[in-house]
C-alpha positions in Angstrom: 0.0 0.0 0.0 1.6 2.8 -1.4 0.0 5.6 1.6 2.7 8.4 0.4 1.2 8.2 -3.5 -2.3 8.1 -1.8 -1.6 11.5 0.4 0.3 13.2 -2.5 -2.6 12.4 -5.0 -5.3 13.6 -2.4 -3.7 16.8 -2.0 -3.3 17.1 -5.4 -7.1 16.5 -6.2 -8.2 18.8 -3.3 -6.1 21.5 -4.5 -6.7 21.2 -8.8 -10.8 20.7 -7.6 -11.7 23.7 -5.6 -15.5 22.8 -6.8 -15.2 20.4 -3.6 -14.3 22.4 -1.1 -18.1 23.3 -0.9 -18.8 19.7 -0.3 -16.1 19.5 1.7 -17.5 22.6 3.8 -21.3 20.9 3.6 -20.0 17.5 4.7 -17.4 17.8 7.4 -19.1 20.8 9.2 -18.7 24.2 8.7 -18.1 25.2 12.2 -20.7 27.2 14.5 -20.0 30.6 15.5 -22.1 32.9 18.2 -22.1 36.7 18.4 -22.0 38.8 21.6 -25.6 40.1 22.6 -25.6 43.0 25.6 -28.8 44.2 27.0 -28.2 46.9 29.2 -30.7 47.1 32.2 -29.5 50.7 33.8 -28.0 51.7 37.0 -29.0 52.6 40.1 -28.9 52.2 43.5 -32.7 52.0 44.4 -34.0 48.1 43.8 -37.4 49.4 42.6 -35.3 50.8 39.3 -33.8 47.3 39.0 -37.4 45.5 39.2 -39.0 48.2 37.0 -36.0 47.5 34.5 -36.9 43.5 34.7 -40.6 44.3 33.8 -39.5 46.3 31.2 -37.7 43.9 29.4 -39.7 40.9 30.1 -42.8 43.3 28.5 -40.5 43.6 25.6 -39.8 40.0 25.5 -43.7 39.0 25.6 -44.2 41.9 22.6 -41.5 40.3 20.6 -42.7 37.1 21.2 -44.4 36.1 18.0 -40.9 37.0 16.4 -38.4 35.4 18.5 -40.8 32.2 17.9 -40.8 33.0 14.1 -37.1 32.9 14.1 -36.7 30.1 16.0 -38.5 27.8 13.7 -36.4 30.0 10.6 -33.0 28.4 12.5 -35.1 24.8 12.8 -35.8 24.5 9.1 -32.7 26.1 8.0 -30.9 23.7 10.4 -32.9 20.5 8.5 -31.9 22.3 5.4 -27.9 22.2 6.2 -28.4 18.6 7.2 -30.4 17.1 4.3 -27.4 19.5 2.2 -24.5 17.7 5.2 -25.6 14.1 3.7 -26.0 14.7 0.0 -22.6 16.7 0.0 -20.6 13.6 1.2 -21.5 10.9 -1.0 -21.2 13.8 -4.1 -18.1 14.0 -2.8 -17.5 11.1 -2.4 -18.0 10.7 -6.2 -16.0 13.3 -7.6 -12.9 12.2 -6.1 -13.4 9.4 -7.3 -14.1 10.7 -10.8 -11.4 13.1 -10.9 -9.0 10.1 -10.2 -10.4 8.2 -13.1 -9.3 11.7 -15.0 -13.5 12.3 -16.0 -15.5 15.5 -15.5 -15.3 17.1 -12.1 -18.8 19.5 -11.3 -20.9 20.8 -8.9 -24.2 19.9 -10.7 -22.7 15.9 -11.5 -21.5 15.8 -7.4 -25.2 16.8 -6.3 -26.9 14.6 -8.8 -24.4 11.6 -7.4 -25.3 13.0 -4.0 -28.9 13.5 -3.5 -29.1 9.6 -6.1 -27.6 8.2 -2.7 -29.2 10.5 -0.2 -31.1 7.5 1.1 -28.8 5.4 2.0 -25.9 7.4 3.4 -28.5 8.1 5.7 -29.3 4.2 6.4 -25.6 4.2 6.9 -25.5 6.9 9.8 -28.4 5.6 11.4 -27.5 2.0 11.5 -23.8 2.9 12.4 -23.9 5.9 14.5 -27.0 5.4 17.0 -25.8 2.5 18.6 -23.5 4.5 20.0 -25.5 7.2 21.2 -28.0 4.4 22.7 -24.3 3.4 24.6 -23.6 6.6 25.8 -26.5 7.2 27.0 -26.8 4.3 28.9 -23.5 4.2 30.5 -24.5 7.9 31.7 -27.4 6.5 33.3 -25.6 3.4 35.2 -22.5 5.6 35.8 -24.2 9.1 38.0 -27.3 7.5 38.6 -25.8 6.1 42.1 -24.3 9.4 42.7 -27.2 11.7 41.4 -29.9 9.8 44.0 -28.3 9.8 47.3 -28.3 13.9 46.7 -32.0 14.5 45.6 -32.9 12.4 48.9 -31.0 14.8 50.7 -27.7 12.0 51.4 -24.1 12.6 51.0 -23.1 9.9 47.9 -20.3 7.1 49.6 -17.0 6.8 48.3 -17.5 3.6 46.6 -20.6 5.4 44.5 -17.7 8.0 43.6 -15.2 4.9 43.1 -18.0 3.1 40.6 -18.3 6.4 38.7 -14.5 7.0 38.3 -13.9 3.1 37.2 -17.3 3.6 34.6 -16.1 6.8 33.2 -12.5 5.2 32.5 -14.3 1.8 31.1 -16.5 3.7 29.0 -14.1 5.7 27.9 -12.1 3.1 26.4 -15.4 1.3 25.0 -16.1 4.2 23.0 -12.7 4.6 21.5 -12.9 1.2 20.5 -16.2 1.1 19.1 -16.2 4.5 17.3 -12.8 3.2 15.5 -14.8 0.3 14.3 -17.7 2.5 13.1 -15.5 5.0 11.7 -13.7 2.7 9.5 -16.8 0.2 8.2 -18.5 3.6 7.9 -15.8 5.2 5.2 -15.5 2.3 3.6 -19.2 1.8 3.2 -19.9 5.3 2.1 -17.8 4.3 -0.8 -19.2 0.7 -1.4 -22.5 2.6 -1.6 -21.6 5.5 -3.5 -19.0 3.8 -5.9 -19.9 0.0 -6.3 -24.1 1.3 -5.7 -24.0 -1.6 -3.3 -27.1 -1.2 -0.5 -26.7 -0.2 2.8 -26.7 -3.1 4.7 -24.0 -4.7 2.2 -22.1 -2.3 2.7 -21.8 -2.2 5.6 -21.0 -6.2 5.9 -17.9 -5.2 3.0 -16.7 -2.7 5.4 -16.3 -5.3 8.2 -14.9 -7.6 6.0 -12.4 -5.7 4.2 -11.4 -4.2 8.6 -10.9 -7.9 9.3 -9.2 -8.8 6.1 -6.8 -5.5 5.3 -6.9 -4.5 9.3 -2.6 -3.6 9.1 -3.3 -1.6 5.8 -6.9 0.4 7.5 -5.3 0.3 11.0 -2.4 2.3 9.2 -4.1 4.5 7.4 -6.6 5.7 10.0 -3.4 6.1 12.4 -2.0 8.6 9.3 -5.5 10.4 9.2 -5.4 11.3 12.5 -1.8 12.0 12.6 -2.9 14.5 9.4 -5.8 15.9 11.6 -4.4 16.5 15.0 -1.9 18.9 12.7 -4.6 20.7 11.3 -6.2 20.8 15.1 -2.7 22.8 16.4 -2.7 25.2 13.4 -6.3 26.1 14.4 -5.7 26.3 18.0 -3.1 28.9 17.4 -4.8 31.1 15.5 -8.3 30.4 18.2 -6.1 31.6 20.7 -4.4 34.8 18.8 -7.7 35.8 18.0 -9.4 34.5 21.3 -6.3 36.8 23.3 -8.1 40.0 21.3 -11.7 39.4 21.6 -11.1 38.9 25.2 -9.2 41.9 25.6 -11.8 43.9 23.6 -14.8 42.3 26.1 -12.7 43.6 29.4 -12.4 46.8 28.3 -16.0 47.3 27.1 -15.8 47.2 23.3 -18.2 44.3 23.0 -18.7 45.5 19.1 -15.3 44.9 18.3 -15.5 41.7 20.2 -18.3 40.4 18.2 -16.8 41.5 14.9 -13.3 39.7 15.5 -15.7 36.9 16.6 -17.3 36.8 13.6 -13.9 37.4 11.4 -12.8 34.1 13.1 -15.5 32.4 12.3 -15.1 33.0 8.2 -11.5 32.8 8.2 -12.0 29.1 10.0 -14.6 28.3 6.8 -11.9 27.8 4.1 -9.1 26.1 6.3 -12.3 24.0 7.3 -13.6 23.0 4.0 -10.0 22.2 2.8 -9.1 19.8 5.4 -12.8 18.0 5.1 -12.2 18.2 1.1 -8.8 16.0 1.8 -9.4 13.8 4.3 -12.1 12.7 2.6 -10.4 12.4 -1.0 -7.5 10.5 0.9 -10.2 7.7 2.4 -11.7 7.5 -1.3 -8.0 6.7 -2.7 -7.5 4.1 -0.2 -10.4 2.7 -0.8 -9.5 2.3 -4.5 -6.3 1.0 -3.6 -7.7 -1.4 -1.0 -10.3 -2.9 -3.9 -7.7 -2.9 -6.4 -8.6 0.3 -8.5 -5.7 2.2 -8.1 -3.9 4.5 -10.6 -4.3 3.1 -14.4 -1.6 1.5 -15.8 1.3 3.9 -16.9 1.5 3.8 -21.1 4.6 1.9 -22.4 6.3 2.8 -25.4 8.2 0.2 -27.2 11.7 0.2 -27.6 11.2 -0.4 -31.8 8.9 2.3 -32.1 5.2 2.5 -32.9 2.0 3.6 -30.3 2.4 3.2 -26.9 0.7 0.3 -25.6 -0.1 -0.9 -21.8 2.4 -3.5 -20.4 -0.4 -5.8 -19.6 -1.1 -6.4 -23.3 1.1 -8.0 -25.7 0.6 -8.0 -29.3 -1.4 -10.6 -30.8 1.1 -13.1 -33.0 -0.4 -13.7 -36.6 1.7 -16.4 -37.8 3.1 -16.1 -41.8 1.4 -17.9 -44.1 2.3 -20.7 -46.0 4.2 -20.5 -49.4 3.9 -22.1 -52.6 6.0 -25.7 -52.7 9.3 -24.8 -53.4 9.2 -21.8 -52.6 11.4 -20.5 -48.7 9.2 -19.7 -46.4 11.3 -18.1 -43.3 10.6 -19.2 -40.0 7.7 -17.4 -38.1 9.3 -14.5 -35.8 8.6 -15.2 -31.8 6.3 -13.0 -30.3 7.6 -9.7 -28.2 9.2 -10.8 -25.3 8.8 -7.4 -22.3 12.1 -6.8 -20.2 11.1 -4.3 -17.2 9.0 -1.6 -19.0 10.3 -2.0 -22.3 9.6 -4.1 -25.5 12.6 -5.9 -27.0 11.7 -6.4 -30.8 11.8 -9.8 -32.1 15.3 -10.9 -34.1 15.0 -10.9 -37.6 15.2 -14.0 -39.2 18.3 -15.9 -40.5 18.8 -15.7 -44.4 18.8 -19.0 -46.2 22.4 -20.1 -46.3 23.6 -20.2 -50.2 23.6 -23.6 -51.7 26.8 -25.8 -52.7 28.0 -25.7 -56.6 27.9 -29.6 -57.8 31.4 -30.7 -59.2 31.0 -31.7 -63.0 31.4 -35.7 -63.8 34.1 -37.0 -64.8 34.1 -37.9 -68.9 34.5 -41.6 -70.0 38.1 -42.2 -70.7 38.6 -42.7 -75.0 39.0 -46.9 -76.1 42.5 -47.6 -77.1 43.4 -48.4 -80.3 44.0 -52.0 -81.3 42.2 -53.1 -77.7 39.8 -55.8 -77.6 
């Protein structure tokens, strides 16, 4: 497995395709940002002011209400909308990667169509995969601070081995998870491509994922270790540059200028979208080139030129021997050349055949020797 080539050719899609850093942006996340809100109630020293100032406001809030409410269900449906968008983005990605590696046509419209085509079962393949393991965590909540939360509602100090149970379940579940959402993660990229690629249904592709993790584990196990090495870089550049800007928003809040705070907020925020959709964009196209590499698609085979001349020709296919046909009797036929013989990436041409060698000149006979005279 050749995970250098699959890296360099990722990048190298991701950078030439900058059509799918909006998938990229749409599938991976784009990041959630919040502005600064400041209602200023007044000062004073009398209380009365300070309850007038809280009927005040909550008589504005009741006013407003209808609006706030319209809002809210604004942010609902344009949250659905982002979502329905979130799934149809990653199997259109998904598919351009996948065509750009085959060297076809790389556009928004053909990623969508690809997308939206497979809508159905990317989302069978989230569902099936990831709520198990909310249905864990959930459950391990519950059997972890339940013994803890109950012994303070009835008013009881919780006992140290309550406190023990909960350290020992947090740890436990802790390492359950990792485990498990490795497992998911990988039979989950690698059955977003069965589905999206091969058009194999959801549930088969999800049994090809575990096959190939039992089959190819060293080769996935690798490759998921390079993945993360890839994004826990990414996560350092972005955590210096959150904290550079998180140093002046905080220093802008202290001394009051909550406008500038929000507006360096908000610069933050779009100057994380690009790095954002870039990094979704290659981890992604890196996945989809392992899993070509993994099933055996890999790069096409690299044209040949012979050595004698003529078109280049793959190395997998030799040319086809006609042999001579036959001559008339009496008549040399040469011997039929052997067929191309391939030494590393080259074609050595066939030897020429031998001339005929030149035949022997016949000695005359010998004349009769002449009767003597008076023999007999």
């Amino acid at each position: 497995m050749d995970f250098g080539g699959i890296l360099k050719r990722a990048w190298n899609i991701t950078w030439r395709y900058k059509v799918l850093w909006i998938f990229g942006l749409l599938a991976g996340g784009a990041g959630r940002g919040g502005g600064n809100f400041n209602y200023n109630f007044g000062r004073g020293d009398l209380g009365q002011q300070q309850i007038d100032n809280l009927a005040d406001f909550g008589s504005r809030i009741e006013s407003a209400l209808p609006v706030i409410i319209a809002v809210a269900v604004f942010l609902f449906i344009v949250g659905i909308g982002f979502w329905i968008l979130s799934i149809a983005a990653q199997g259109g990605l998904v598919h351009l990667v996948s065509e750009a590696e085959e060297s076809r046509e790389v556009r928004a419209g053909l990623g969508w169509t690809a997308g939206f085509a497979r809508w159905g079962r990317v989302f069978l393949l989230q569902l099936v995969l990831f709520l198990p393991i909310l249905l864990i965590l959930v459950i391990m909540s519950f059997v972890v601070f339940v013994p803890i939360i109950l012994p303070i509602i009835s008013g009881n100090e919780p006992s140290g081995a309550s406190f023990l149970g909960a350290c020992g379940g947090v740890i436990f579940g802790v390492l359950l998870l990792v485990v498990i959402g490795f497992i998911v993660s990988i039979v989950y990229n690698l059955a977003l491509r069965y589905s999206v690629i091969d058009d194999v249904p959801a549930f088969a592709a999800i049994g090809q994922g575990w096959n190939d993790l039992k089959a190819r584990f060293k080769d996935i196990f690798l490759m998921y270790l390079i993945v993360v090495a890839v994004g826990f870089a990414y996560g350092v550049v972005v955590g210096v540059v959150g904290v550079v800007f998180g140093i002046t928003i905080g220093l802008a809040a202290a001394g009051g200028a909550y406008a500038v705070a929000g507006i360096v907020s908000f610069a933050l925020f779009l100057l994380l979208l690009v790095p954002g959709a870039v990094y979704s964009t290659y981890v992604s196209s890196v996945w989809t080139l392992f899993f070509r590499e993994l099933t055996g698609r890999g790069v096409p085979a690299l044209q040949v030129a012979p050595a004698y001349g003529g078109p280049a020709v793959p190395p997998s296919v030799a040319p086809e021997y006609v042999p001579a046909p036959l001559g008339t009797p009496g008549e040399y036929v040469p011997a039929p050349p052997a067929p191309p013989s391939f030494t590393g990436d080259y074609m050595t041409p066939p030897p020429p055949p031998a001339p005929p060698a030149p035949a022997e000149p016949m000695a005359p006979a010998e004349p009769d020797s002449p009767d003597l005279p008076g023999s007999g």
